[in-house]
PDB file with one MODEL, atoms N, CA, C and O in Angstrom:
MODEL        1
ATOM      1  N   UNK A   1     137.429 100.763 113.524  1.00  0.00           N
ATOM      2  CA  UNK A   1     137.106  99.359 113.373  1.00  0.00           C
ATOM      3  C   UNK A   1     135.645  99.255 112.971  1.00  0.00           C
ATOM      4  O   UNK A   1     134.646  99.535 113.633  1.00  0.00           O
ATOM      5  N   UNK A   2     135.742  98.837 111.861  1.00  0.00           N
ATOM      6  CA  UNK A   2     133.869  98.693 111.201  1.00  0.00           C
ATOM      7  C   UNK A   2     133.272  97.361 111.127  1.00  0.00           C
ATOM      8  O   UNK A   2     133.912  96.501 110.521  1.00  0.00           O
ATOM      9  N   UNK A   3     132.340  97.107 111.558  1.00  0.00           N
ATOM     10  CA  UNK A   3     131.977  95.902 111.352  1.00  0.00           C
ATOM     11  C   UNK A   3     130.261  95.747 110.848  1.00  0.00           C
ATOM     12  O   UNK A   3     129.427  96.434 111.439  1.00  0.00           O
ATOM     13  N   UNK A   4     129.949  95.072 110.046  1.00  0.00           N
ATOM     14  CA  UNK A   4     129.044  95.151 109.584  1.00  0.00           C
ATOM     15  C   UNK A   4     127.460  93.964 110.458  1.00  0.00           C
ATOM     16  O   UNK A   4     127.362  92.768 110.735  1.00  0.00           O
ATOM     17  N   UNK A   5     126.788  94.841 110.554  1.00  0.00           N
ATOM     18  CA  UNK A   5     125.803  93.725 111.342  1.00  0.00           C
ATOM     19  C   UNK A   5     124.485  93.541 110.315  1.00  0.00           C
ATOM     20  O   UNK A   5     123.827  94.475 109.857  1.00  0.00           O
ATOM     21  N   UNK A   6     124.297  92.343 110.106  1.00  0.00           N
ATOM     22  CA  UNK A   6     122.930  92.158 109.233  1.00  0.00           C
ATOM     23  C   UNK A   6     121.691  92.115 110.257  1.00  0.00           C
ATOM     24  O   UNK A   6     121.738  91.718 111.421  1.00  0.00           O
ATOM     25  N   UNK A   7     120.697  92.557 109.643  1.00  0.00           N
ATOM     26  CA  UNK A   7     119.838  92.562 110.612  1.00  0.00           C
ATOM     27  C   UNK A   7     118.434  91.867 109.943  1.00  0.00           C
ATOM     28  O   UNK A   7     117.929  92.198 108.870  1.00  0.00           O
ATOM     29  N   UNK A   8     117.989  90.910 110.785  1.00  0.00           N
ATOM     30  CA  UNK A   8     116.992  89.600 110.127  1.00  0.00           C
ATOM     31  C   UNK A   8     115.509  90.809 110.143  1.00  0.00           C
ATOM     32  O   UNK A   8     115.440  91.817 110.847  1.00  0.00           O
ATOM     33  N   UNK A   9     114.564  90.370 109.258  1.00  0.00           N
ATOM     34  CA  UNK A   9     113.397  90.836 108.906  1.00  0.00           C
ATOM     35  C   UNK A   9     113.094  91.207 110.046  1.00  0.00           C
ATOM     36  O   UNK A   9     113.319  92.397 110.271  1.00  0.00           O
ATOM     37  N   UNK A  10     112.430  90.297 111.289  1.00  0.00           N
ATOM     38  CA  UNK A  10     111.538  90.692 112.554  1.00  0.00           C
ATOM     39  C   UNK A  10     111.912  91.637 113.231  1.00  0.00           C
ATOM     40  O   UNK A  10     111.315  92.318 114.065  1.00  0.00           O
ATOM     41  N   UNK A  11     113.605  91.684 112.601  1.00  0.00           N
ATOM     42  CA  UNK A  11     114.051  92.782 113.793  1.00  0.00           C
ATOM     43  C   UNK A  11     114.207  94.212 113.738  1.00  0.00           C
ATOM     44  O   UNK A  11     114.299  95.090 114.597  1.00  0.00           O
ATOM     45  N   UNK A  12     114.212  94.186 111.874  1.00  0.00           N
ATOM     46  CA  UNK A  12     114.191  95.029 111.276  1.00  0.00           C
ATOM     47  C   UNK A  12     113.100  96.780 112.049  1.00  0.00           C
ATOM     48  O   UNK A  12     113.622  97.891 112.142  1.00  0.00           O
ATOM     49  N   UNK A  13     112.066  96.554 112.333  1.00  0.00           N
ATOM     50  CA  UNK A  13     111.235  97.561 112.995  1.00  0.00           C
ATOM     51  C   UNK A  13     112.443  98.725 113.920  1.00  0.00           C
ATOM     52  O   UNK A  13     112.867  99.872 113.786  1.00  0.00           O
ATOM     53  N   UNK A  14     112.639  97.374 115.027  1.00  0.00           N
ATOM     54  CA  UNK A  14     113.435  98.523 115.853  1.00  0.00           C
ATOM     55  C   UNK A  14     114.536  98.873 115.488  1.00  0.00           C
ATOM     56  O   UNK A  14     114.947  99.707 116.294  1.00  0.00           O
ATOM     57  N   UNK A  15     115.542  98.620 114.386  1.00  0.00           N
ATOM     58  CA  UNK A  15     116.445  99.979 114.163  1.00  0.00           C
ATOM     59  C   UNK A  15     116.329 100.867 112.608  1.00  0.00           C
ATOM     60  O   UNK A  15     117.168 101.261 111.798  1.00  0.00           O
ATOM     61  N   UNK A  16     115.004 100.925 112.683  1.00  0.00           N
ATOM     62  CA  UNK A  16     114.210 101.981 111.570  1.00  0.00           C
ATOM     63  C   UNK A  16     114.211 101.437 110.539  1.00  0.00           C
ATOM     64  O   UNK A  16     114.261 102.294 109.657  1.00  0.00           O
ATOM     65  N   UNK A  17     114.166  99.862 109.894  1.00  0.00           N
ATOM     66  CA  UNK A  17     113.970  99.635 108.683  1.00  0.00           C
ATOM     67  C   UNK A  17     115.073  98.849 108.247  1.00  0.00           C
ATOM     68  O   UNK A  17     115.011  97.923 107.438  1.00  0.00           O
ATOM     69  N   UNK A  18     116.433  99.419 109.027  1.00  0.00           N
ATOM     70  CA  UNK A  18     117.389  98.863 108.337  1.00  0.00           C
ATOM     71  C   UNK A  18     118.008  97.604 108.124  1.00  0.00           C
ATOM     72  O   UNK A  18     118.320  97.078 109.192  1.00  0.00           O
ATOM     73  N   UNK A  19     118.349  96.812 106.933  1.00  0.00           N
ATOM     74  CA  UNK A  19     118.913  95.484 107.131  1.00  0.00           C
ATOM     75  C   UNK A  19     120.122  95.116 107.628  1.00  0.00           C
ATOM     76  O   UNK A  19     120.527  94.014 108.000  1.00  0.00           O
ATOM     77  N   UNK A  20     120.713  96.313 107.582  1.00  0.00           N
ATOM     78  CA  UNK A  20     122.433  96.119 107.823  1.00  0.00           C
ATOM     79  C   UNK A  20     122.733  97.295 108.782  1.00  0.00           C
ATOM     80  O   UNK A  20     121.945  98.240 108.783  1.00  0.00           O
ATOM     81  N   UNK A  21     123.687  97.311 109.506  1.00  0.00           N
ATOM     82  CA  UNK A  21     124.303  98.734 110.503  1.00  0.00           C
ATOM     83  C   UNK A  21     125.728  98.150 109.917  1.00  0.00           C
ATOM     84  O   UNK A  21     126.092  97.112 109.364  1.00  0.00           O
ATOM     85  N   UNK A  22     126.366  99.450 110.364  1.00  0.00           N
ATOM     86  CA  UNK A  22     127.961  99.521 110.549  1.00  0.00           C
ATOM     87  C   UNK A  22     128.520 100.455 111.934  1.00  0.00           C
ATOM     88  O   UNK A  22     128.539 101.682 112.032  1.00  0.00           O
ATOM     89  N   UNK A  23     128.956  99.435 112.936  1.00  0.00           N
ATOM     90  CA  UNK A  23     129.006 100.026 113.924  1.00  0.00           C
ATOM     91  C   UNK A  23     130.786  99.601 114.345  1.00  0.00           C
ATOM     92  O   UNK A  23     131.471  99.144 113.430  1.00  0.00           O
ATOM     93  N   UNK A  24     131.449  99.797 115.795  1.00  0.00           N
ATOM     94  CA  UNK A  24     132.712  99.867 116.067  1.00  0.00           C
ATOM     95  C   UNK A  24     132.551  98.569 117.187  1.00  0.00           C
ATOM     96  O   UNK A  24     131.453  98.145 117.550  1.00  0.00           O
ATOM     97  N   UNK A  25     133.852  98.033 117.652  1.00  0.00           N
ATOM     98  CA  UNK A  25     133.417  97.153 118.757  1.00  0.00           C
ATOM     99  C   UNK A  25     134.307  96.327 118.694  1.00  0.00           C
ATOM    100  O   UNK A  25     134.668  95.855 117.616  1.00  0.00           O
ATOM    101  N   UNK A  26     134.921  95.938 120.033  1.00  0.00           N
ATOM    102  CA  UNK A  26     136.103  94.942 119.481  1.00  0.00           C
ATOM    103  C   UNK A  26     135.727  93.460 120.091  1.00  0.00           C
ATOM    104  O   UNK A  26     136.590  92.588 120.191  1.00  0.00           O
ATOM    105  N   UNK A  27     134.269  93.242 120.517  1.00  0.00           N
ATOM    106  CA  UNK A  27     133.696  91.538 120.893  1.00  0.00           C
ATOM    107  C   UNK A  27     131.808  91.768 120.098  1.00  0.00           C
ATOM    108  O   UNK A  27     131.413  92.791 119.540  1.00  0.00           O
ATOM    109  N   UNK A  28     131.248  90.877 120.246  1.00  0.00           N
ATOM    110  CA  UNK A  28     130.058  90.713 119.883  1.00  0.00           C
ATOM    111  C   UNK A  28     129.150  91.408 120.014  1.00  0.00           C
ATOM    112  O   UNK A  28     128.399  92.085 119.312  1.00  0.00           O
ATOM    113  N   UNK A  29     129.411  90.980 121.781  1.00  0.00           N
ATOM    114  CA  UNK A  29     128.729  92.263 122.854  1.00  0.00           C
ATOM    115  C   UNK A  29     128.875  93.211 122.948  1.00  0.00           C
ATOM    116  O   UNK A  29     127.757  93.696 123.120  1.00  0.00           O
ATOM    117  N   UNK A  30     129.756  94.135 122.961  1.00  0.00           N
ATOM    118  CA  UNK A  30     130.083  95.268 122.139  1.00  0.00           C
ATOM    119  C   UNK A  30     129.244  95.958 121.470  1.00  0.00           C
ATOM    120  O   UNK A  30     128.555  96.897 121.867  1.00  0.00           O
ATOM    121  N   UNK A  31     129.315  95.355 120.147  1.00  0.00           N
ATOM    122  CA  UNK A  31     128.556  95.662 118.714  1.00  0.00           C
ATOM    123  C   UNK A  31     126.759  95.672 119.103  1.00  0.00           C
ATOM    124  O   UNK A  31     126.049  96.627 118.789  1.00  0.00           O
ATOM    125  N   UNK A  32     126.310  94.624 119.717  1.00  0.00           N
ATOM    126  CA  UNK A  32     125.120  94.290 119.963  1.00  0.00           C
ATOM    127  C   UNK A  32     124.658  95.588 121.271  1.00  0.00           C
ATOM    128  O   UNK A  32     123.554  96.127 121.350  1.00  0.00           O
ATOM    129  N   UNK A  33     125.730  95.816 122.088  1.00  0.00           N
ATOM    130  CA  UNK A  33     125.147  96.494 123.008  1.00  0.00           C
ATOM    131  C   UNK A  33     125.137  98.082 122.543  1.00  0.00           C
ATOM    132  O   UNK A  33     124.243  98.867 122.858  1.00  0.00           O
ATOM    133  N   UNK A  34     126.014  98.337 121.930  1.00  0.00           N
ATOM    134  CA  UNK A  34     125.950  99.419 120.972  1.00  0.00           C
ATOM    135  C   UNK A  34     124.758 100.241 119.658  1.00  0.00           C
ATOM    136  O   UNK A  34     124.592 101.397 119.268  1.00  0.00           O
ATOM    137  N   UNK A  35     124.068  98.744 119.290  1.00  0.00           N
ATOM    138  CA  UNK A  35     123.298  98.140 118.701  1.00  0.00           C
ATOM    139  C   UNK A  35     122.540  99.007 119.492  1.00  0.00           C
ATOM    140  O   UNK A  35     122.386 100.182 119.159  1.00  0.00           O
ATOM    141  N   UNK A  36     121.986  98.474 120.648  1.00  0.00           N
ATOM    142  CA  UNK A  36     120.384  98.816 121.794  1.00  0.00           C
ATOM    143  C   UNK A  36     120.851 100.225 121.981  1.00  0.00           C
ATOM    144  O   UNK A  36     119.958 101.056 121.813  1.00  0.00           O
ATOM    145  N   UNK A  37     122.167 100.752 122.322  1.00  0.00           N
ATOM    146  CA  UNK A  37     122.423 102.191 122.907  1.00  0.00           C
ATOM    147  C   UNK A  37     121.459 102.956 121.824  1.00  0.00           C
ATOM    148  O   UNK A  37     120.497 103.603 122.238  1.00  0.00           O
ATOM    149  N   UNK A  38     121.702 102.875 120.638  1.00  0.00           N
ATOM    150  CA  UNK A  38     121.163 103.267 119.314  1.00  0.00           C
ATOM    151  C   UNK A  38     119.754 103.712 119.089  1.00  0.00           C
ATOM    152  O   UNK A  38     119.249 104.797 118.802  1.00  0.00           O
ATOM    153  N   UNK A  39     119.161 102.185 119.377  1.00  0.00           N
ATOM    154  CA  UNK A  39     117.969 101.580 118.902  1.00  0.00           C
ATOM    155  C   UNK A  39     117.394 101.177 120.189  1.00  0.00           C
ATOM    156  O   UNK A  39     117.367  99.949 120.270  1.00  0.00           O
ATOM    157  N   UNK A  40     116.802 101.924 121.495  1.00  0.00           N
ATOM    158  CA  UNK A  40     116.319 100.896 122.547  1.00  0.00           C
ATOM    159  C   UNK A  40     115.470  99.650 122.338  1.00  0.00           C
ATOM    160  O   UNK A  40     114.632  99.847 121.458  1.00  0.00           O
ATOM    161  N   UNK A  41     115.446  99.052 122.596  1.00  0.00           N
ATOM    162  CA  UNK A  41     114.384  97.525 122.851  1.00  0.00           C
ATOM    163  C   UNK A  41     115.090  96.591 122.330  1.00  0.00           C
ATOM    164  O   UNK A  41     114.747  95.467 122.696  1.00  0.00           O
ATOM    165  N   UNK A  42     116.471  96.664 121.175  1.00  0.00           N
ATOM    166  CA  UNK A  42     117.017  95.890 120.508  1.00  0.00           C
ATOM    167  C   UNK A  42     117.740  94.700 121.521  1.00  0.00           C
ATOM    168  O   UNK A  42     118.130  93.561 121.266  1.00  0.00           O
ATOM    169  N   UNK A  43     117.735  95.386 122.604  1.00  0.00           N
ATOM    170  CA  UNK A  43     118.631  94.600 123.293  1.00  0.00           C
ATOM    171  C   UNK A  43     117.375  93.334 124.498  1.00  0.00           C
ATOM    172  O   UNK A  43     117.784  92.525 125.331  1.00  0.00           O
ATOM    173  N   UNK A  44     116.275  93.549 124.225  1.00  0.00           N
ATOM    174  CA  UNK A  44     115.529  93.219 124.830  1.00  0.00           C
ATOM    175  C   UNK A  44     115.149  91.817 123.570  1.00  0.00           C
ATOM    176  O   UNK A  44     114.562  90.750 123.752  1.00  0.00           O
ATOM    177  N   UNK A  45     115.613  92.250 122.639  1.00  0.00           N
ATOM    178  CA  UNK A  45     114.791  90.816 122.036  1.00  0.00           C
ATOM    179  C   UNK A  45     115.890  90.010 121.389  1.00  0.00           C
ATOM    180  O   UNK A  45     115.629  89.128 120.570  1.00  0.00           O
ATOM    181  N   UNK A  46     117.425  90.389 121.851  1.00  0.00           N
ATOM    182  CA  UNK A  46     118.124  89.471 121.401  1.00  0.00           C
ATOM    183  C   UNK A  46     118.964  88.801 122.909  1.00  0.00           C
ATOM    184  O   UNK A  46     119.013  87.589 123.120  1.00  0.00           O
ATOM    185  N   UNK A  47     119.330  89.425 123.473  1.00  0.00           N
ATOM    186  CA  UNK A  47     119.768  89.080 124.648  1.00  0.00           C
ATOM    187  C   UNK A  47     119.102  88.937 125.645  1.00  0.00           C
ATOM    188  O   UNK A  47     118.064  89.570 125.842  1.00  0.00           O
ATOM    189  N   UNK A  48     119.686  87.902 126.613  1.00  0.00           N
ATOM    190  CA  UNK A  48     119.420  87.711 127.907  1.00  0.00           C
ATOM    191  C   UNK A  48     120.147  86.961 128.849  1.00  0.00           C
ATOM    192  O   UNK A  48     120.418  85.773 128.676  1.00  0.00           O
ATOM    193  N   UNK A  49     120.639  87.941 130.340  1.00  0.00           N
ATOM    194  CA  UNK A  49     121.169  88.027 130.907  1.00  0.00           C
ATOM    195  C   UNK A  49     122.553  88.385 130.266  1.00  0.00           C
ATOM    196  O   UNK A  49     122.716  89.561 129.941  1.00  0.00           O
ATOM    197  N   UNK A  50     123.530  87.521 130.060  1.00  0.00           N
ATOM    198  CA  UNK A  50     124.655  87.810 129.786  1.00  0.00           C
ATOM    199  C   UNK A  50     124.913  86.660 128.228  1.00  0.00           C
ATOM    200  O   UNK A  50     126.012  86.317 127.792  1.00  0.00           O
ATOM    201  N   UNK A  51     124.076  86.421 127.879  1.00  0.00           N
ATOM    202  CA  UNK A  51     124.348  85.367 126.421  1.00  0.00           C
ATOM    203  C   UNK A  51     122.912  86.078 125.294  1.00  0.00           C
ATOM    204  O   UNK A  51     122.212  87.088 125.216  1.00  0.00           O
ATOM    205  N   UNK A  52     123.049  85.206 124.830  1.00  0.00           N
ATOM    206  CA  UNK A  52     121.804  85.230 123.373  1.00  0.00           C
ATOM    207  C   UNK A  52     120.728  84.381 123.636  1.00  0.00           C
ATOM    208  O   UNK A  52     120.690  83.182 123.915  1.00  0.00           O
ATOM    209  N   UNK A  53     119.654  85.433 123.462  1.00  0.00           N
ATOM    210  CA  UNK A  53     118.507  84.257 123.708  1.00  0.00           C
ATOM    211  C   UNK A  53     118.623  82.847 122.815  1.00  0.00           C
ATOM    212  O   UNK A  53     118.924  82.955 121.627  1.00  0.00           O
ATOM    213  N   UNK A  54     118.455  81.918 123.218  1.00  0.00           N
ATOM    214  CA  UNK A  54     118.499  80.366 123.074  1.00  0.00           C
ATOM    215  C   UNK A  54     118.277  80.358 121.294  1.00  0.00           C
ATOM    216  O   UNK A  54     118.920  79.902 120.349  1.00  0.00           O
ATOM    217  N   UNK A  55     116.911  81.182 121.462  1.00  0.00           N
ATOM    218  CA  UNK A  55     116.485  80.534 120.159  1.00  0.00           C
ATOM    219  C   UNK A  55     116.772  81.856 118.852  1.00  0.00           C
ATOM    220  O   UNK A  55     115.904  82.169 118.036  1.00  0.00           O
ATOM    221  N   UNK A  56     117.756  82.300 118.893  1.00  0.00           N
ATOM    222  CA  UNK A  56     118.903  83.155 118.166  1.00  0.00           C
ATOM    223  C   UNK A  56     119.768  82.804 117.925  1.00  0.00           C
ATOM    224  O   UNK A  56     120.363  82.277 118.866  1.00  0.00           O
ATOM    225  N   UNK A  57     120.364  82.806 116.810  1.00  0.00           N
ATOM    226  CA  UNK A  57     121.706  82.468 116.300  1.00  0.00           C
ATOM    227  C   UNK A  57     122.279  83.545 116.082  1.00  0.00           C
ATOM    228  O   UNK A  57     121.623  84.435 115.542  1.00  0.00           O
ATOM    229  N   UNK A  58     123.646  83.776 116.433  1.00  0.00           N
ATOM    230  CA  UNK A  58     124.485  84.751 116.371  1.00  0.00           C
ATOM    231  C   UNK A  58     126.294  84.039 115.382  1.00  0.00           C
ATOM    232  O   UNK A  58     127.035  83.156 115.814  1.00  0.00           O
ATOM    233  N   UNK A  59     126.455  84.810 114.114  1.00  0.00           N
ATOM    234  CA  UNK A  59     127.426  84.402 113.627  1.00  0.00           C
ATOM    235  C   UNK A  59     128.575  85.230 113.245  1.00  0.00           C
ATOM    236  O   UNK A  59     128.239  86.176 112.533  1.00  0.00           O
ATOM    237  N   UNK A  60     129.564  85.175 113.449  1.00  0.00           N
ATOM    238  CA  UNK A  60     130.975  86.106 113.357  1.00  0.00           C
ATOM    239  C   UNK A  60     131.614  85.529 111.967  1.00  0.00           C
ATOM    240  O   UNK A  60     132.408  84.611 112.172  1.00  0.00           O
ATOM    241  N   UNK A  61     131.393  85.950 110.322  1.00  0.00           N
ATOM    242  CA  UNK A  61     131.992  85.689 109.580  1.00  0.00           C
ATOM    243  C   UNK A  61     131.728  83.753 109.143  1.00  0.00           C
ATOM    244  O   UNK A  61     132.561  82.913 108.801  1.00  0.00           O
ATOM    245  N   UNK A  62     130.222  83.638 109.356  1.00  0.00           N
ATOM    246  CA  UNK A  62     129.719  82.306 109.430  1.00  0.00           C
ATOM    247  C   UNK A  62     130.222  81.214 110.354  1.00  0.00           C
ATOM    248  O   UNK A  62     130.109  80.003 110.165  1.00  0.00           O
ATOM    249  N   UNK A  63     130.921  81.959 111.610  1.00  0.00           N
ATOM    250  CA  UNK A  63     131.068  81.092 112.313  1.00  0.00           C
ATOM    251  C   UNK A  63     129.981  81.360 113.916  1.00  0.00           C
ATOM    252  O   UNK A  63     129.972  82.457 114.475  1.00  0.00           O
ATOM    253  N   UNK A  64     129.237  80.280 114.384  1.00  0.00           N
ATOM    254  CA  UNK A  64     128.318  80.015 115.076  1.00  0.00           C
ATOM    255  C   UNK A  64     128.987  80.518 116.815  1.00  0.00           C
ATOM    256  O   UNK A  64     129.444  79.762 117.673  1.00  0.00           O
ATOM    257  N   UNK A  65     128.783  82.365 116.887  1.00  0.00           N
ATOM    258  CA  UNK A  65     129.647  82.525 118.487  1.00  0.00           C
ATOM    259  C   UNK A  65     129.221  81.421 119.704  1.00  0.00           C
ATOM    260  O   UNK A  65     129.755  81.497 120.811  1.00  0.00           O
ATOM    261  N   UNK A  66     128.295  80.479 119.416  1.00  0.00           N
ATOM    262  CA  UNK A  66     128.344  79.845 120.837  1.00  0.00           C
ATOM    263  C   UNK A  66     129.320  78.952 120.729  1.00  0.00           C
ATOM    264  O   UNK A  66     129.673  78.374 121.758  1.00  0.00           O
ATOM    265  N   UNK A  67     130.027  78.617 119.354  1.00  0.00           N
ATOM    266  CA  UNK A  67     131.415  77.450 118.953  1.00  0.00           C
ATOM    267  C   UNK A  67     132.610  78.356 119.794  1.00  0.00           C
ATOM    268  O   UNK A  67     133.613  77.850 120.299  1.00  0.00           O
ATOM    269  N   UNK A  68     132.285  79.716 119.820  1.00  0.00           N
ATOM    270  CA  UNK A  68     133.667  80.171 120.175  1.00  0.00           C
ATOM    271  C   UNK A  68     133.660  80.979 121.715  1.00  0.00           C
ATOM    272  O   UNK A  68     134.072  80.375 122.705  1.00  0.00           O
ATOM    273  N   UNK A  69     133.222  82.204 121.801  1.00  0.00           N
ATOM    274  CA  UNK A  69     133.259  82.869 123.266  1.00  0.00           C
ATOM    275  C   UNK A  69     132.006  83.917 123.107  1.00  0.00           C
ATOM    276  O   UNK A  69     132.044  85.143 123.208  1.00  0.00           O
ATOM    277  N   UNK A  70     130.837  83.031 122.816  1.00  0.00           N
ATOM    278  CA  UNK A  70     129.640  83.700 122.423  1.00  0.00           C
ATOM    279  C   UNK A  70     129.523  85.292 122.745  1.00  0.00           C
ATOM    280  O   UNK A  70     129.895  86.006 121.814  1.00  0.00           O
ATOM    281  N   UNK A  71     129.044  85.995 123.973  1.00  0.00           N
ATOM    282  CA  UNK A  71     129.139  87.396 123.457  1.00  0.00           C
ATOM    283  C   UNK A  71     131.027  87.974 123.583  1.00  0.00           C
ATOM    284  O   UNK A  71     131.289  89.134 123.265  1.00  0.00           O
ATOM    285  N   UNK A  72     131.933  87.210 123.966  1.00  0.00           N
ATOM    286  CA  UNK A  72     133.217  87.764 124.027  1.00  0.00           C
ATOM    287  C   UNK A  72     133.812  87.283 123.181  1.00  0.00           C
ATOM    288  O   UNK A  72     135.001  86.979 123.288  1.00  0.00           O
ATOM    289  N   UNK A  73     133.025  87.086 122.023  1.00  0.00           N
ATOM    290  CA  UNK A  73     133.750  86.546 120.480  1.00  0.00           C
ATOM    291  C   UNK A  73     134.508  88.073 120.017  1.00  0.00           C
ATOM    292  O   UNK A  73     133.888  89.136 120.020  1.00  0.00           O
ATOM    293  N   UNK A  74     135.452  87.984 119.764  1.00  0.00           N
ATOM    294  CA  UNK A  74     136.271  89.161 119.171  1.00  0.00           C
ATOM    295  C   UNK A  74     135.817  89.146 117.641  1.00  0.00           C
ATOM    296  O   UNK A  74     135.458  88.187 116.960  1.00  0.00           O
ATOM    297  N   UNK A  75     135.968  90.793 117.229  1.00  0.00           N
ATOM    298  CA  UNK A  75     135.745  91.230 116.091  1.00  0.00           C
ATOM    299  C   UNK A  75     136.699  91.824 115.290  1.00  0.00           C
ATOM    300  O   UNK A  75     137.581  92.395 115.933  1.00  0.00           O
ATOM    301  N   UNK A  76     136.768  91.855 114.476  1.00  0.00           N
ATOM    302  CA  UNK A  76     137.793  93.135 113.702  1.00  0.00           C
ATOM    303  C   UNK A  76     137.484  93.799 112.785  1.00  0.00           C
ATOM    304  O   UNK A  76     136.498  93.306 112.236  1.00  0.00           O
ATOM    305  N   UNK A  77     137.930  94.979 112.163  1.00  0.00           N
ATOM    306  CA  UNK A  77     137.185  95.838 111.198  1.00  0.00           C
ATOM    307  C   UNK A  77     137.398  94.497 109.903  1.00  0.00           C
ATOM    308  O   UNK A  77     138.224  93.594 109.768  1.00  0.00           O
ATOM    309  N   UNK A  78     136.120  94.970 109.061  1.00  0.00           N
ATOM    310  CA  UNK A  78     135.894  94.114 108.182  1.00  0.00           C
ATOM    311  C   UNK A  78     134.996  92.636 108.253  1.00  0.00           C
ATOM    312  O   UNK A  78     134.579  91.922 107.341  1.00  0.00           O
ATOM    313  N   UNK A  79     134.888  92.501 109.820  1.00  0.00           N
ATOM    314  CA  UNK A  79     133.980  91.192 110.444  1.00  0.00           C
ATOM    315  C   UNK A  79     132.282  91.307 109.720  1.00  0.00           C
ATOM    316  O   UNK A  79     132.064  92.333 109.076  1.00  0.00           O
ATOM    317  N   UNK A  80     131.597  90.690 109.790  1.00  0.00           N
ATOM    318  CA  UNK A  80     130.506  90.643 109.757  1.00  0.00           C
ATOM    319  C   UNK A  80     130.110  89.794 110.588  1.00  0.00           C
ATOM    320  O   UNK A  80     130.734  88.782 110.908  1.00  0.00           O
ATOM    321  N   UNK A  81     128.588  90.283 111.180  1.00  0.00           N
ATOM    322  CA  UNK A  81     127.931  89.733 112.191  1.00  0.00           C
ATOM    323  C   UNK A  81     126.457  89.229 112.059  1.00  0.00           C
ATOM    324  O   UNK A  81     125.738  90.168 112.403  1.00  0.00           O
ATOM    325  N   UNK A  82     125.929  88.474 111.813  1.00  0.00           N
ATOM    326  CA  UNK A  82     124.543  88.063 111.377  1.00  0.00           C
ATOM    327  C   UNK A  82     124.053  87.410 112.468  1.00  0.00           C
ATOM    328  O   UNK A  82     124.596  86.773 113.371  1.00  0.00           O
ATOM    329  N   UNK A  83     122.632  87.764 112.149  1.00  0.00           N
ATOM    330  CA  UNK A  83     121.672  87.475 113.665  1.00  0.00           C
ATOM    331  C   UNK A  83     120.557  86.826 112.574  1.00  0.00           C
ATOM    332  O   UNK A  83     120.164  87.173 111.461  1.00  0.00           O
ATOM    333  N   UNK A  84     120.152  85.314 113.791  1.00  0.00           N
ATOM    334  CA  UNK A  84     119.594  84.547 112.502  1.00  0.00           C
ATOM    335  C   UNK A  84     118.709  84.058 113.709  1.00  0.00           C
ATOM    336  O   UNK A  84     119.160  83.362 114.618  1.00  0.00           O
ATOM    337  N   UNK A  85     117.140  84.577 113.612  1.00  0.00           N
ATOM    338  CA  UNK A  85     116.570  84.096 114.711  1.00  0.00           C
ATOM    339  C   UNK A  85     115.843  82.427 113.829  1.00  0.00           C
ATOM    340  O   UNK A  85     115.663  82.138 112.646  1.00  0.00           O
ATOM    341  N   UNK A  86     115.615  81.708 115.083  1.00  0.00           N
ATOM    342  CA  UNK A  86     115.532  80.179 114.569  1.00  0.00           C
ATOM    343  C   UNK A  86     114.268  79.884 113.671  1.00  0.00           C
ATOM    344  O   UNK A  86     114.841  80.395 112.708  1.00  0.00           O
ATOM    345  N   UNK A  87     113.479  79.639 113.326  1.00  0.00           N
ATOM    346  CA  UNK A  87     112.060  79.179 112.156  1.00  0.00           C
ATOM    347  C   UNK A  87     111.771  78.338 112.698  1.00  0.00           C
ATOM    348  O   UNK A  87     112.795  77.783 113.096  1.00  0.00           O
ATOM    349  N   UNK A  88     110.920  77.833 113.002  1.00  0.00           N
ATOM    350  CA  UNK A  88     109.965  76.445 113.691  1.00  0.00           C
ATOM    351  C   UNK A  88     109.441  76.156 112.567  1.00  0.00           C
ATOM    352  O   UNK A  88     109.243  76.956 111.652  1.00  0.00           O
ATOM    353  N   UNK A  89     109.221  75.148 112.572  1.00  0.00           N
ATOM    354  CA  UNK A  89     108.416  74.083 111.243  1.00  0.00           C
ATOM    355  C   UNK A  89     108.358  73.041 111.254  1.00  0.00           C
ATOM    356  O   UNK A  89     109.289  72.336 111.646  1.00  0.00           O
ATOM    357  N   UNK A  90     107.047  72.510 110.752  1.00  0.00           N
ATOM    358  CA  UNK A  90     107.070  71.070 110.814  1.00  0.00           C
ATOM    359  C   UNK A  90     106.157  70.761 110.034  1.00  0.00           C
ATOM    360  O   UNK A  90     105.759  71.780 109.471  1.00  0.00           O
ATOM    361  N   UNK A  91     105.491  69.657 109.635  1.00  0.00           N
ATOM    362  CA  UNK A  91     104.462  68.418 109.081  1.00  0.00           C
ATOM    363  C   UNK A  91     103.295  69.204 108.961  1.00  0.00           C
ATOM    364  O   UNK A  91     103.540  70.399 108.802  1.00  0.00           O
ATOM    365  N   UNK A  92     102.329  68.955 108.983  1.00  0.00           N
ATOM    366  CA  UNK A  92     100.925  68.738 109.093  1.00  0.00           C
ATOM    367  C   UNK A  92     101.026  66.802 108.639  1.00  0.00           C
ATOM    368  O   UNK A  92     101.528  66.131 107.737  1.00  0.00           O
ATOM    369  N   UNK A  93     100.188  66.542 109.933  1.00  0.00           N
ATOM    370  CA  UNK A  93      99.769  65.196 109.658  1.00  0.00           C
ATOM    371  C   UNK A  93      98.223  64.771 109.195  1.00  0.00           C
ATOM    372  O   UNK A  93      97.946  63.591 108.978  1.00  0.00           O
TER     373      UNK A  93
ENDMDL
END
């Protein structure tokens, strides 16, 4: 079961550069915790406690896992998984 994980610029450092992995996993958490087994610290800057840090977006095939069973969103080979941490922005007044 392959699933493809994109991996956003900032995060890029801790798993050596790369933009994308292909890892096995049959929920989110899974993939992500598999992710840190890999790469330590990974799991330190996307998770916490048992969900996604707040200001992370996590998507299963463009769909938003907190719409569905956020880290017990099921996967299947061929899924893709994108991690979209949030951008702050605003004005200057």
């Amino acid at each position: 079961m392959s699933i493809t994980v994109k991996i956003p610029t900032p995060l890029r450092p801790v798993v050596g550069g790369k933009s994308e992995l292909t890892l096995e996993g049959s929920t989110v958490g899974d993939v992500l915790r598999k992710i840190d087994a890999q790469h330590k610290g990974f799991a330190e800057r996307v998770l916490e406690d048992q969900s996604v840090k707040r200001f992370i977006n996590v998507y299963v095939n463009e769909e938003n896992i907190r719409d569905q069973k956020n880290l017990d969103t099921p996967v299947k080979s061929g899924d893709t998984i994108s991690i979209l941490p949030s951008i702050a922005g605003g004005v200057d007044s």
